[in-house]
C-alpha positions in Angstrom: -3.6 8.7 -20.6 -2.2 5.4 -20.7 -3.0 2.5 -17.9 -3.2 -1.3 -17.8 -5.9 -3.7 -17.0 -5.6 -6.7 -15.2 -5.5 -8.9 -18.5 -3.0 -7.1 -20.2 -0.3 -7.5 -17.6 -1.1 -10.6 -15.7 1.0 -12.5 -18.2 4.4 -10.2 -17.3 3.6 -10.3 -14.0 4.1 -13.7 -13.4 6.9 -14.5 -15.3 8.7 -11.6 -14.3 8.2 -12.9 -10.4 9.4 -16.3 -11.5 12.3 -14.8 -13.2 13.0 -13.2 -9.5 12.0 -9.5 -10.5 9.8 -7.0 -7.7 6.8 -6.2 -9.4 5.6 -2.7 -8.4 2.8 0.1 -9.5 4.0 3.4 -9.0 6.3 4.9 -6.5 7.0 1.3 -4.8 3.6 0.4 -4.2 3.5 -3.1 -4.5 1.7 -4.5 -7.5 -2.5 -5.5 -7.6 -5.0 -6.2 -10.1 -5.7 -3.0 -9.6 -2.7 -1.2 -10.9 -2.9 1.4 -13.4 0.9 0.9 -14.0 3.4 -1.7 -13.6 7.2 -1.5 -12.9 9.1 -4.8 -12.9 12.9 -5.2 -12.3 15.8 -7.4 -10.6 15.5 -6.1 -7.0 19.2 -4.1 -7.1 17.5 -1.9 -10.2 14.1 -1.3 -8.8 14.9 1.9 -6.8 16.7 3.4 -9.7 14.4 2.6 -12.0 11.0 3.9 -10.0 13.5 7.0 -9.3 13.6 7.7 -13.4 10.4 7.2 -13.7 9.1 9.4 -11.1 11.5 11.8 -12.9 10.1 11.8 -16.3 6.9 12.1 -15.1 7.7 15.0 -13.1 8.6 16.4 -16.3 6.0 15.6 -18.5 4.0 17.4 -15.5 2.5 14.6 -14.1 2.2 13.4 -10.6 -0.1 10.2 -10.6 
């Protein structure tokens, strides 16, 4: 299983904020030190973007 600590995304998730990207976790869940995964993107590809990977997850059969 893959997942993040803190220290390897802290970096991203700043400059992707300052470059105006939502910074999420999984399934819109908005992004903490605690996050296990992170999804950044501009604000009008978010959805879309959580959407496919919701879907590949669903089917690689999982559901975290």
């Amino acid at each position: 299983m893959l997942f993040n600590n803190p220290w390897d995304t802290a970096a991203g998730v700043l400059i992707a904020r300052e470059a105006g990207a939502i910074v999420h976790r999984h399934r819109r869940h908005p992004h903490t030190t605690k996050a296990r995964a992170t999804i950044a993107a501009c604000p009008n590809f978010l959805a879309d973007l959580v959407e496919l990977v919701a879907g590949a997850e669903k089917e690689a059969g999982r559901t975290t």
